[in-house]
PAVOMAR-12576 format. One record per residue: residue in one letter; x, y, z of N, C-alpha, C in turn. Coordinates in nm, 2 decimals. Example, Ala and Ser with C-alpha at 12.3 -4.5 7.8 and 13.67 -1.06 7.14 Angstrom:
<rs>
R:res:nu:nv:nw:cau:cav:caw:cu:cv:cw
R:a:1.32:-0.57:0.78:1.23:-0.45:0.78:1.32:-0.33:0.78
R:s:1.28:-0.22:0.71:1.37:-0.11:0.71:1.29:0.00:0.79
</rs>
This chain:
<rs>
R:res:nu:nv:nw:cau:cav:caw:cu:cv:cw
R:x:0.00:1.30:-1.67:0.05:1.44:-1.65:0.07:1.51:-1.78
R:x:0.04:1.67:-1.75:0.01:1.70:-1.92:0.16:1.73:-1.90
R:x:0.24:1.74:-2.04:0.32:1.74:-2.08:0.42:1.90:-2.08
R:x:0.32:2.01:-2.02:0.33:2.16:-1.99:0.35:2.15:-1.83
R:x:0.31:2.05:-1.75:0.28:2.07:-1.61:0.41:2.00:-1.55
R:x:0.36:2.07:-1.42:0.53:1.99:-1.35:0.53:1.92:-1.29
R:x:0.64:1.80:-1.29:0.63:1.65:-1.22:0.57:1.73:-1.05
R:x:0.47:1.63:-0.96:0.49:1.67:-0.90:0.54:1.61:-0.75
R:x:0.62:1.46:-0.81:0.72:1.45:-0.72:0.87:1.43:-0.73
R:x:0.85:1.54:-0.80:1.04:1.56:-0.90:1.12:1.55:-0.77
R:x:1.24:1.51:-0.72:1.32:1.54:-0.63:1.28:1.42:-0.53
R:x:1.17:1.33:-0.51:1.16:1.24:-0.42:1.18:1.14:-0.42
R:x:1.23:1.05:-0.30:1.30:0.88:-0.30:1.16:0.82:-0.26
R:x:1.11:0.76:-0.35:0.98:0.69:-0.25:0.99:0.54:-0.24
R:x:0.98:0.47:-0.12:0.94:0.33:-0.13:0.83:0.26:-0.14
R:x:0.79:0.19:-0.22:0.68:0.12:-0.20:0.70:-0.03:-0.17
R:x:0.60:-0.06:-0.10:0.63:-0.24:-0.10:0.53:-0.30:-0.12
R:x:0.53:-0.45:-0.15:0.43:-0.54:-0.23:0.45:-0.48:-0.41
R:x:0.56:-0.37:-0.42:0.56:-0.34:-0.52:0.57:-0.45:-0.70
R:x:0.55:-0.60:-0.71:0.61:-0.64:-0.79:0.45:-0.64:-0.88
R:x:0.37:-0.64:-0.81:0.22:-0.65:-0.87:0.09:-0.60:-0.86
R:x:0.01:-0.57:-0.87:-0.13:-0.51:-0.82:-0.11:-0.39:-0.82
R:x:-0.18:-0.31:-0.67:-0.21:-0.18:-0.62:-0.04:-0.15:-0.67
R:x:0.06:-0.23:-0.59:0.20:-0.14:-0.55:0.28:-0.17:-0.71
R:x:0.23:-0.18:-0.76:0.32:-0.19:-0.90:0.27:-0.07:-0.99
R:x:0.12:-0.01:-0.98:0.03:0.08:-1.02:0.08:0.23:-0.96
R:x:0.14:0.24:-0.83:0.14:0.32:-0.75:0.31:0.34:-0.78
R:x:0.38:0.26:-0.76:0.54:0.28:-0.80:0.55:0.37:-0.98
R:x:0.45:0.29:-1.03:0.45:0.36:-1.19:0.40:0.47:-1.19
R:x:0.26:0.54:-1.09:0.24:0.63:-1.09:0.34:0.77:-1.02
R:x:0.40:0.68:-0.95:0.56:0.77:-0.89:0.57:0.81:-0.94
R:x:0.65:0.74:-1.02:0.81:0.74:-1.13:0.72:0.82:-1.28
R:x:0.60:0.83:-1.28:0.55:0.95:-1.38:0.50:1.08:-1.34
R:x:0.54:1.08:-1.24:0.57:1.20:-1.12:0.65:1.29:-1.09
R:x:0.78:1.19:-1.13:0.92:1.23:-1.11:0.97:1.19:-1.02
R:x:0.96:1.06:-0.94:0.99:1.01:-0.83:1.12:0.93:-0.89
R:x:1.18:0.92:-0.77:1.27:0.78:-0.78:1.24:0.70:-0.69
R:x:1.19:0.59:-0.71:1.11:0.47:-0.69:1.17:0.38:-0.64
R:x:1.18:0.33:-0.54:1.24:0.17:-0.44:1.13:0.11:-0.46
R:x:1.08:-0.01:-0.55:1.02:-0.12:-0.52:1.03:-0.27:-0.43
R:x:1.02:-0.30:-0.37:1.01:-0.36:-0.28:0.88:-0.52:-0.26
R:x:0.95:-0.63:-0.27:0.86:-0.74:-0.28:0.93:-0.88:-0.21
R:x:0.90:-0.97:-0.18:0.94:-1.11:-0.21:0.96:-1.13:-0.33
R:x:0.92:-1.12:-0.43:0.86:-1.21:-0.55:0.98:-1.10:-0.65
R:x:1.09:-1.17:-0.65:1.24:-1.09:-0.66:1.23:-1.08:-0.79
R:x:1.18:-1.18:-0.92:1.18:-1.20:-1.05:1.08:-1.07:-1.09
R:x:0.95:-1.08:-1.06:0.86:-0.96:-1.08:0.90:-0.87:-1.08
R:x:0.98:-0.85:-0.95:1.00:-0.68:-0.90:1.12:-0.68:-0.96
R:x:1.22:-0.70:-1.01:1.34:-0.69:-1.09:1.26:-0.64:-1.22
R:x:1.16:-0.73:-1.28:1.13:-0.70:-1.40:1.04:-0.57:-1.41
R:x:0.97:-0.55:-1.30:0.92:-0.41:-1.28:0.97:-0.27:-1.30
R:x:1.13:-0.29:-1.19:1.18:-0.22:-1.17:1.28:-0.16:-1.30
R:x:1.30:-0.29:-1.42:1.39:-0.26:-1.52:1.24:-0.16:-1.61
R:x:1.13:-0.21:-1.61:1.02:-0.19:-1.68:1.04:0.00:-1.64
R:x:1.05:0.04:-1.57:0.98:0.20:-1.52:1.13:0.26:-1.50
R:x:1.24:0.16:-1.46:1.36:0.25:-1.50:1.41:0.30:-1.65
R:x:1.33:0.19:-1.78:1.37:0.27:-1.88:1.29:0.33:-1.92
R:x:1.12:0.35:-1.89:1.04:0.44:-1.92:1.03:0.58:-1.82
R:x:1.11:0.61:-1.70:1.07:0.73:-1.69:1.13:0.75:-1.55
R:x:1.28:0.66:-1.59:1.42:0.76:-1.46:1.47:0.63:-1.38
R:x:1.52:0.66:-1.29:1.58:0.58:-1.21:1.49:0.51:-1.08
R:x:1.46:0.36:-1.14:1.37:0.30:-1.01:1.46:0.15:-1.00
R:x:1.47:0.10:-0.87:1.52:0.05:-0.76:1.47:-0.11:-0.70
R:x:1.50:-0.22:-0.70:1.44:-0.29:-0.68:1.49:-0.39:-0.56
R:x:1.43:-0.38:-0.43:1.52:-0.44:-0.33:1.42:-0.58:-0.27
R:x:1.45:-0.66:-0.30:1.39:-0.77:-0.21:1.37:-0.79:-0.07
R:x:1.28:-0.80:-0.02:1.21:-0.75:0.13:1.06:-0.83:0.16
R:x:1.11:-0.93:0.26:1.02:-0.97:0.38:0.93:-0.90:0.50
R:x:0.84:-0.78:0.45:0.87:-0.68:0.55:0.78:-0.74:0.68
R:x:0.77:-0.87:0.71:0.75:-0.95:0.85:0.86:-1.00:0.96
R:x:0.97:-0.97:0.87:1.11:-0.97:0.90:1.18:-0.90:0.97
R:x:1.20:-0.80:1.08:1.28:-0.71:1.10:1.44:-0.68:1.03
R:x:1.47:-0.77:1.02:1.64:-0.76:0.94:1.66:-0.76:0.79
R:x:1.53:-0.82:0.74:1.52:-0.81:0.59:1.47:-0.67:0.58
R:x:1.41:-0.57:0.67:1.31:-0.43:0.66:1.45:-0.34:0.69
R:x:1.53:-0.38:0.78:1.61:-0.29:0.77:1.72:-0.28:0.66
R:x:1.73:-0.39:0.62:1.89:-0.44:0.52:1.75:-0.35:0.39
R:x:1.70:-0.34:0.38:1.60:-0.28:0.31:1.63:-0.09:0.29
R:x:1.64:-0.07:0.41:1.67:0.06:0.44:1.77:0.08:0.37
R:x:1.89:0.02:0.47:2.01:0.06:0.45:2.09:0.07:0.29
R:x:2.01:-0.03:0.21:2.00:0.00:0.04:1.99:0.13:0.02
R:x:1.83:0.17:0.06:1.83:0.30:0.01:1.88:0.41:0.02
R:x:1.92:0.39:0.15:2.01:0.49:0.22:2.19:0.51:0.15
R:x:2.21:0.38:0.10:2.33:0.38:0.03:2.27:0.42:-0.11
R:x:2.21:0.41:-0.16:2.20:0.41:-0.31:2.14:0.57:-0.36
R:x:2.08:0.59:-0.25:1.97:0.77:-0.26:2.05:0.85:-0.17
R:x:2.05:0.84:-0.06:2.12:0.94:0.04:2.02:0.96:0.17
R:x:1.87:0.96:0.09:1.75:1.02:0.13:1.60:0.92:0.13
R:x:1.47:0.96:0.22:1.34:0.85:0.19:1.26:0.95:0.25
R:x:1.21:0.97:0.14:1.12:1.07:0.11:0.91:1.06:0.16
R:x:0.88:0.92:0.06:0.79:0.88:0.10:0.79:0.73:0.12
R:x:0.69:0.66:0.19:0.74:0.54:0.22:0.56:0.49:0.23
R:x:0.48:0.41:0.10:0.40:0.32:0.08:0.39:0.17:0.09
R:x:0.32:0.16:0.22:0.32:0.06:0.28:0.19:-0.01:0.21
R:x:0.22:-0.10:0.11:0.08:-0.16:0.03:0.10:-0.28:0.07
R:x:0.24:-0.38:0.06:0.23:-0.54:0.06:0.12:-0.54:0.16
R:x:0.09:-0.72:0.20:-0.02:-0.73:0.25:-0.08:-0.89:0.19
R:x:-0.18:-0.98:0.27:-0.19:-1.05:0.21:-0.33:-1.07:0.30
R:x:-0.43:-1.16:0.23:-0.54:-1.23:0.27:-0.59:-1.34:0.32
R:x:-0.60:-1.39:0.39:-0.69:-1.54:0.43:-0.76:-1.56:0.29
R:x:-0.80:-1.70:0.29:-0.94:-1.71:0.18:-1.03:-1.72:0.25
R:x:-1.11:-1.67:0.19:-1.26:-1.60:0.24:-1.33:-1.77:0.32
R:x:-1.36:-1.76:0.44:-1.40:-1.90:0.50:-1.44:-1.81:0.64
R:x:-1.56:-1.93:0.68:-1.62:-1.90:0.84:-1.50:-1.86:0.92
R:x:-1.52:-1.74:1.00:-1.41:-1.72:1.12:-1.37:-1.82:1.19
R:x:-1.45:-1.94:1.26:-1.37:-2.01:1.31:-1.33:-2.13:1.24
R:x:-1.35:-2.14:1.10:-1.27:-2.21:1.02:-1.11:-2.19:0.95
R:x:-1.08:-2.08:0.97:-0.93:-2.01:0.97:-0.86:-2.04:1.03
R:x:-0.79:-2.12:0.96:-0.66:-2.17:1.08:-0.57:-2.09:1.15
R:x:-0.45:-2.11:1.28:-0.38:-2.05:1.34:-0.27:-2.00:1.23
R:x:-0.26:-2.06:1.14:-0.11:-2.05:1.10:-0.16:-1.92:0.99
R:x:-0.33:-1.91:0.90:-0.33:-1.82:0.83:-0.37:-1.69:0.91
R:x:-0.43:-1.70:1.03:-0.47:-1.56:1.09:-0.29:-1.53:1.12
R:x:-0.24:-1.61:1.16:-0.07:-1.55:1.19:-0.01:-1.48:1.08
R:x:-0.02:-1.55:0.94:0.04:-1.48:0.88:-0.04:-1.36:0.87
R:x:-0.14:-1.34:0.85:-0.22:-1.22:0.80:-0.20:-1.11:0.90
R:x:-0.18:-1.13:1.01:-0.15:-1.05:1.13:0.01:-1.03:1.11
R:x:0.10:-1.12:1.12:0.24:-1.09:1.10:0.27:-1.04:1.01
R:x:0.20:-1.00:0.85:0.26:-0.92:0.78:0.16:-0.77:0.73
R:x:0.00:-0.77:0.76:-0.06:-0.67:0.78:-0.01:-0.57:0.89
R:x:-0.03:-0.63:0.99:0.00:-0.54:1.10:0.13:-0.55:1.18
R:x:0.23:-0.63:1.24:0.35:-0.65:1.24:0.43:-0.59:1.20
R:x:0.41:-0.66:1.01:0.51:-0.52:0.90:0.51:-0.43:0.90
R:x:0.40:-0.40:0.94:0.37:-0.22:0.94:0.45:-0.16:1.04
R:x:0.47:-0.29:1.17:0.49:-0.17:1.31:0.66:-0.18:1.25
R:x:0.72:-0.32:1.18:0.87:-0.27:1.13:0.90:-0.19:1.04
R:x:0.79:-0.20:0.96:0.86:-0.10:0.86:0.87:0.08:0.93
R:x:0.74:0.09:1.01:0.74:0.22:1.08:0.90:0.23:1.17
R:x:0.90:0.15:1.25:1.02:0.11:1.29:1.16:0.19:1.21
R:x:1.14:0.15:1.10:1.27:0.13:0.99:1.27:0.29:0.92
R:x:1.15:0.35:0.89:1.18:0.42:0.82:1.15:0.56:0.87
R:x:1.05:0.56:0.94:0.99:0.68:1.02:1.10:0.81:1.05
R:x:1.25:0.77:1.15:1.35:0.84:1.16:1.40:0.89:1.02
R:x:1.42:0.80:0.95:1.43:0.89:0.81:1.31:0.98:0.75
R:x:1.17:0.96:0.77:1.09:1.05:0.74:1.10:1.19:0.82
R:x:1.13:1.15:0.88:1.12:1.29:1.01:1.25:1.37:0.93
R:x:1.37:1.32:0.90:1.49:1.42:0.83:1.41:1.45:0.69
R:x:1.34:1.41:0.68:1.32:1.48:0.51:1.18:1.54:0.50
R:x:1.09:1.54:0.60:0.97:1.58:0.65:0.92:1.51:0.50
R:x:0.94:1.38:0.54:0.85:1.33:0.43:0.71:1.27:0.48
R:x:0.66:1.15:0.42:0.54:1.14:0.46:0.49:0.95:0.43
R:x:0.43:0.85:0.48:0.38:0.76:0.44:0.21:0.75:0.46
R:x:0.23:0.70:0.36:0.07:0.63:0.30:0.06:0.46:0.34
R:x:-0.03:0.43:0.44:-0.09:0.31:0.41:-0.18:0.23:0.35
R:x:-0.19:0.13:0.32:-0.28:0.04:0.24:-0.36:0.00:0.33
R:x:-0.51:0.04:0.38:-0.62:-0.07:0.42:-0.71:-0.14:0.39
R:x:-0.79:-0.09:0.44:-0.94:-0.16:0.32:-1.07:-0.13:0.33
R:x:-1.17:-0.15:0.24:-1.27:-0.05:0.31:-1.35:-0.15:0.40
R:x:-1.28:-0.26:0.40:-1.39:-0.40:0.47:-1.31:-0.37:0.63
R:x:-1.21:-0.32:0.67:-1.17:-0.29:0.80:-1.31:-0.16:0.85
R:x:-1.36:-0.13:0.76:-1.48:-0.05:0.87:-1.61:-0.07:0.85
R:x:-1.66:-0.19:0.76:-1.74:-0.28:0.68:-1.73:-0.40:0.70
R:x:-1.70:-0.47:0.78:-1.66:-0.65:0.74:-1.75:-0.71:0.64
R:x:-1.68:-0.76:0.59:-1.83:-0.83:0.52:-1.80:-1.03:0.52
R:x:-1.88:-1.13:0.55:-1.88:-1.23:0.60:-1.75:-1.30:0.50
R:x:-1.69:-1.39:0.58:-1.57:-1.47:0.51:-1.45:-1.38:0.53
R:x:-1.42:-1.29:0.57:-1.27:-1.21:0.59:-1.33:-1.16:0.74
R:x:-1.34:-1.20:0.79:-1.32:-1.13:0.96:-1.18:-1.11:1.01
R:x:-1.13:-1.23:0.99:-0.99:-1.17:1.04:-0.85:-1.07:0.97
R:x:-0.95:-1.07:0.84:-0.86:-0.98:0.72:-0.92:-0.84:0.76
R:x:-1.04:-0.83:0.79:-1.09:-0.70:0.82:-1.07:-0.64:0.96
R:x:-1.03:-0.72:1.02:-0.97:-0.69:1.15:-0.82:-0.62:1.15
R:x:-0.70:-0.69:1.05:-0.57:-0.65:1.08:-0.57:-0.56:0.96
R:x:-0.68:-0.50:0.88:-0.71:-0.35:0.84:-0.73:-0.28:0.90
R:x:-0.84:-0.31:1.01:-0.88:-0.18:1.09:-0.78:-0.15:1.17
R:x:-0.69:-0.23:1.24:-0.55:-0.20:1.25:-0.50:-0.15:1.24
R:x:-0.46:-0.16:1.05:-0.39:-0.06:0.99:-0.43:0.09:0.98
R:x:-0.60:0.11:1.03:-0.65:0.26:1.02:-0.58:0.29:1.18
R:x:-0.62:0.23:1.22:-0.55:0.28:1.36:-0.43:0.34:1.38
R:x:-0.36:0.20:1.34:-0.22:0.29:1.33:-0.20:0.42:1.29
R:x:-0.22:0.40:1.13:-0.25:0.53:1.09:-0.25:0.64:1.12
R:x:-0.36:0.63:1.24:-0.41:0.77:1.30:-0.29:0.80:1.45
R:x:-0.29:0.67:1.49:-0.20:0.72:1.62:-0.03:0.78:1.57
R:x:-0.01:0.72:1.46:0.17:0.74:1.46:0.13:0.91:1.36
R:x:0.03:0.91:1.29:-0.04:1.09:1.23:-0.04:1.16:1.37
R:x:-0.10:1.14:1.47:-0.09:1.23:1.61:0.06:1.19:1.62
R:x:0.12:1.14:1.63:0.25:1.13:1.72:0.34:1.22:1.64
R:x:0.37:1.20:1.52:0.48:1.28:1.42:0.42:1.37:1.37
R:x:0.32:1.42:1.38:0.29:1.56:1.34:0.34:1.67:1.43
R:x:0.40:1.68:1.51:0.46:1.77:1.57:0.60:1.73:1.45
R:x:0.63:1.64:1.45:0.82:1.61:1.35:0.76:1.67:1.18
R:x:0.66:1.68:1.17:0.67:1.72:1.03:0.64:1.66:0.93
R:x:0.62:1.52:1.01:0.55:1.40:0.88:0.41:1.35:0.87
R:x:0.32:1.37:0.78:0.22:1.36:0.75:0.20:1.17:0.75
R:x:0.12:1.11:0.81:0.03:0.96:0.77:-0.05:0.95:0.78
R:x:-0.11:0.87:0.66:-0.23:0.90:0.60:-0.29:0.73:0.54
R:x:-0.44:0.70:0.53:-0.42:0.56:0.46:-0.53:0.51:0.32
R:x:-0.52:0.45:0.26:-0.60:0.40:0.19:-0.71:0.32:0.21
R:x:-0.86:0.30:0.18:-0.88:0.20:0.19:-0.96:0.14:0.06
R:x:-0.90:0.05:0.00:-0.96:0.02:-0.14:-1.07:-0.04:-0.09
R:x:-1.18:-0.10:-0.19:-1.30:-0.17:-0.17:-1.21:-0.28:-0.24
R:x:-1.25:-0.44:-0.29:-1.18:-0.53:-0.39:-1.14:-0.45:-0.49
R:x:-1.05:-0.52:-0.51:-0.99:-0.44:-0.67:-0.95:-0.59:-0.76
R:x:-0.95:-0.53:-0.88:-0.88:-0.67:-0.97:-0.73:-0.67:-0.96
R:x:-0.69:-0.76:-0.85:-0.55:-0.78:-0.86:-0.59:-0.94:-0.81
R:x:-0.46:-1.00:-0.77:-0.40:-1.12:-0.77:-0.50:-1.18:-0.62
R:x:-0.53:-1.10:-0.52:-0.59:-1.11:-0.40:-0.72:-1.16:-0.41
R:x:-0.78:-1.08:-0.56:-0.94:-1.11:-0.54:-0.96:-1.22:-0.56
R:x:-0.88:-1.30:-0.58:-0.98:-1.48:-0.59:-0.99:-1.53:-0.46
R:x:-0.82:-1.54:-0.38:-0.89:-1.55:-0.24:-0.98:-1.49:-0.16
R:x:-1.01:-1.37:-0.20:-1.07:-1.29:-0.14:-1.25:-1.33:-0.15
R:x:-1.31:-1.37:-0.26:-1.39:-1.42:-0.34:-1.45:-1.56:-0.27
R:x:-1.31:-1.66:-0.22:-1.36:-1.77:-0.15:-1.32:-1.87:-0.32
R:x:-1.24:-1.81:-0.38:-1.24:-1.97:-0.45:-1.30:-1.90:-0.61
R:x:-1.33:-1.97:-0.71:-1.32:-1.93:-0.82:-1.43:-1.85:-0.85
R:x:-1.36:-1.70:-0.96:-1.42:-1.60:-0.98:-1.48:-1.63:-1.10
R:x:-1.63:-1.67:-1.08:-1.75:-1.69:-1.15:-1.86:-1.56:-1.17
R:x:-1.91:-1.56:-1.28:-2.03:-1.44:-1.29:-2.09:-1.41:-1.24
R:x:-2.19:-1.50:-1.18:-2.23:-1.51:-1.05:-2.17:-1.43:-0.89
R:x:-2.01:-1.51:-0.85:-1.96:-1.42:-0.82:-1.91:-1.30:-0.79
R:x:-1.92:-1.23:-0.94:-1.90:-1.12:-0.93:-2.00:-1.02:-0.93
R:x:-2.13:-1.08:-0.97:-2.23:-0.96:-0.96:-2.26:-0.98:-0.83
R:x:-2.23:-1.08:-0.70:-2.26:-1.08:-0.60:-2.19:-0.99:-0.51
R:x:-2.06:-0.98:-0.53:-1.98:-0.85:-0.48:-2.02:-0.73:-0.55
R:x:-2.07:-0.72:-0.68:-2.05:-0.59:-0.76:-2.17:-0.53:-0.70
R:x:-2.27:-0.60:-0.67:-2.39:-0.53:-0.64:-2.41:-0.43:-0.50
R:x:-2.26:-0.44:-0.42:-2.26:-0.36:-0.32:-2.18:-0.25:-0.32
R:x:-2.14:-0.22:-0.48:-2.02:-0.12:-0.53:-2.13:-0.01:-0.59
R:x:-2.17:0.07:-0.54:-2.23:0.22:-0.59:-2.25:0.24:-0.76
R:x:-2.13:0.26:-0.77:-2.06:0.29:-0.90:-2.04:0.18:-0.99
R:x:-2.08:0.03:-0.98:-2.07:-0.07:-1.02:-1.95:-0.13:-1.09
R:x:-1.81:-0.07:-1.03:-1.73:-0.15:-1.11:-1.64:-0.23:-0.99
R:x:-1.52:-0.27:-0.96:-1.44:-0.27:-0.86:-1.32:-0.17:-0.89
R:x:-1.29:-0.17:-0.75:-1.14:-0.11:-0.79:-1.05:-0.15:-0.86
R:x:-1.00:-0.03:-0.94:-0.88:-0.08:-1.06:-0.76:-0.01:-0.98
R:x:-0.59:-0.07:-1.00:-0.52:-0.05:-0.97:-0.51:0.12:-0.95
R:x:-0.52:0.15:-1.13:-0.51:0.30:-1.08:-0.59:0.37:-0.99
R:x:-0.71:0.34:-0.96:-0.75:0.42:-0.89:-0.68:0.42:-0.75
R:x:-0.66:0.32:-0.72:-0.58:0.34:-0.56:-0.45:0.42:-0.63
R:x:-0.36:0.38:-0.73:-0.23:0.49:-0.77:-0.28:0.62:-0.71
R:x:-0.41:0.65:-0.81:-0.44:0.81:-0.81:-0.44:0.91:-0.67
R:x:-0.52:0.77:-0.58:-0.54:0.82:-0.43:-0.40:0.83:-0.35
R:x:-0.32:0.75:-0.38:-0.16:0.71:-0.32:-0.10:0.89:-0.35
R:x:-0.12:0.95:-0.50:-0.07:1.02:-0.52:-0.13:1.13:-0.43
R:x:-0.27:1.14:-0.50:-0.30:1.27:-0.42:-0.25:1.28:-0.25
R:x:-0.24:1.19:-0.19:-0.19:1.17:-0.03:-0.04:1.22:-0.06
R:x:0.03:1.16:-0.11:0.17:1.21:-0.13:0.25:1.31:-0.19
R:x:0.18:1.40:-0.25:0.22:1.49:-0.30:0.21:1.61:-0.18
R:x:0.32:1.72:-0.22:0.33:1.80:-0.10:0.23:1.92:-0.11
R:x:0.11:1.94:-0.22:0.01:2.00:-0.22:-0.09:1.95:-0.10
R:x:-0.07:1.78:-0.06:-0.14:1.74:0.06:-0.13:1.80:0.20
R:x:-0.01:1.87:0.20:0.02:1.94:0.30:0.00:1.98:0.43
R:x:-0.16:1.93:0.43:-0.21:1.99:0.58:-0.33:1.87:0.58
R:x:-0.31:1.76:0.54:-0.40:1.60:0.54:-0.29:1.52:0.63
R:x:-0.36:1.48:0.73:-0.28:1.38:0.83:-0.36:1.31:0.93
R:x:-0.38:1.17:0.94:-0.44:1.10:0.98:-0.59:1.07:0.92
R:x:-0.54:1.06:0.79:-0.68:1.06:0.68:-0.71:0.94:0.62
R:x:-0.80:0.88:0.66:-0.88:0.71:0.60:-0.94:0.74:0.47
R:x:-0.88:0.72:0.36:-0.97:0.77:0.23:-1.02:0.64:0.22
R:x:-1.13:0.64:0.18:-1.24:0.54:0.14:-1.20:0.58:-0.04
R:x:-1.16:0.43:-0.13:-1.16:0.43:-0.23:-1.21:0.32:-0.30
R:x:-1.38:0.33:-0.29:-1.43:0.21:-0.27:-1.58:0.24:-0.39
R:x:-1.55:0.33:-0.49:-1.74:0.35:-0.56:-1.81:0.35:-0.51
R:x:-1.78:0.39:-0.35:-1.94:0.41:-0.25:-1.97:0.30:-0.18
R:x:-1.95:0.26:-0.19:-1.92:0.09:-0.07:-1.95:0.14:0.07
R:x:-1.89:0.20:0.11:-1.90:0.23:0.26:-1.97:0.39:0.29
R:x:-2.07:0.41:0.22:-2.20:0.52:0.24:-2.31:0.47:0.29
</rs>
């Protein structure tokens, strides 16, 4: 942000979750240089503390609550933080999320298609649950995290690309339902990016080979970098978005053309 221009989310409580790493660590920082005040949100309580100490002394007050959001009671004791601590929940980025390792579909066991369903899609329906009534008082707005392989599968993640396209779904249905209340939902879908996910995502160790095998179906030839999903989180959340709702951005170098 140039240093003449104006924050352009001065005045807002935003949550993000999965925030201690990756996409949602990139996207909390891109907040909080926004002018947000920032709820991070993770399991991984050490990271997201150190995150949260990281961007509260570079650029205002950000927030660090530990959250299961496959949990209903850890999603709400989640809330009710914020709600003590802010007053207000302004935007609410739904990134956590997690992957199978890339293997034949009917090689995937019950217990990993469960998790990847209980916290892709599940979380989503508690966190919507949890926070939505507060979006609607502050005509705020959430962004979800999908992927561009929910409208692409590509072999080894079938069931990861499934409780994506999910997440577009939702998306669109709870964007028609609350757009009468005033709240805009909207979602992401990155192509791989370099975070913590791509090795399982890969099937096991990220070799050269490996990666020109994926890179060669990226347009633009690189993968997704954290910021770039930031950038897209922002543009969705900013109140210049104003009349965007129920919108699948593909953020992928052309992957899905």
């Amino acid at each position: 942000m140039d240093s003449g221009s104006k924050a352009r989310l001065a005045g807002k409580v935003a949550l993000v979750t999965g925030a201690a790493g990756g996409f949602g660590e990139a996207i909390a920082e891109r907040f909080a240089q926004e002018g947000a005040t920032v709820v991070l949100a993770d399991v991984q309580a050490q990271a997201g503390e150190q995150v949260a100490a990281r961007l509260g002394a570079a650029n205002g007050r950000a927030l660090f609550v530990p959250c299961d959001i496959s949990q209903e009671a850890s999603v709400g004791a989640m809330v009710e933080r914020i709600l003590q601590a802010f007053g207000r929940l302004d935007i609410v980025v739904n990134n956590a999320g997690v992957v199978h390792p890339n293997a034949p579909a009917l090689e995937v066991p019950p217990e990993q298609f469960d998790r990847v369903f209980g916290i892709n899609v599940k979380g989503l329906y508690w966190m919507a649950r949890a926070t939505l009534p507060h979006l609607v008082a502050s005509q705020g707005c959430m962004v979800n995290l999908a992927s561009a392989t929910a409208t692409r599968p590509v072999t080894g993640l079938a069931w990861y690309a499934a409780s994506k396209a999910a997440v577009i779904n939702i998306t669109k249905g709870l964007a028609l339902e609350f757009a009468p209340s005033g709240v805009r939902v909207n979602c992401i879908c990155p192509s791989i990016g370099e975070t913590p996910m791509m090795v399982q995502s890969m099937g096991g160790e990220v070799t050269p080979e490996v990666v020109a095998r994926f890179k060669v179906r990226l347009p633009l030839g690189r993968f997704a970098t954290a910021q770039d999903v930031a950038n897209a989180a922002l543009c969705l959340a900013e109140p210049s978005a104003s009349y965007l709702t129920g919108v699948s951005l593909d953020v992928d170098g052309g992957r899905n053309i």
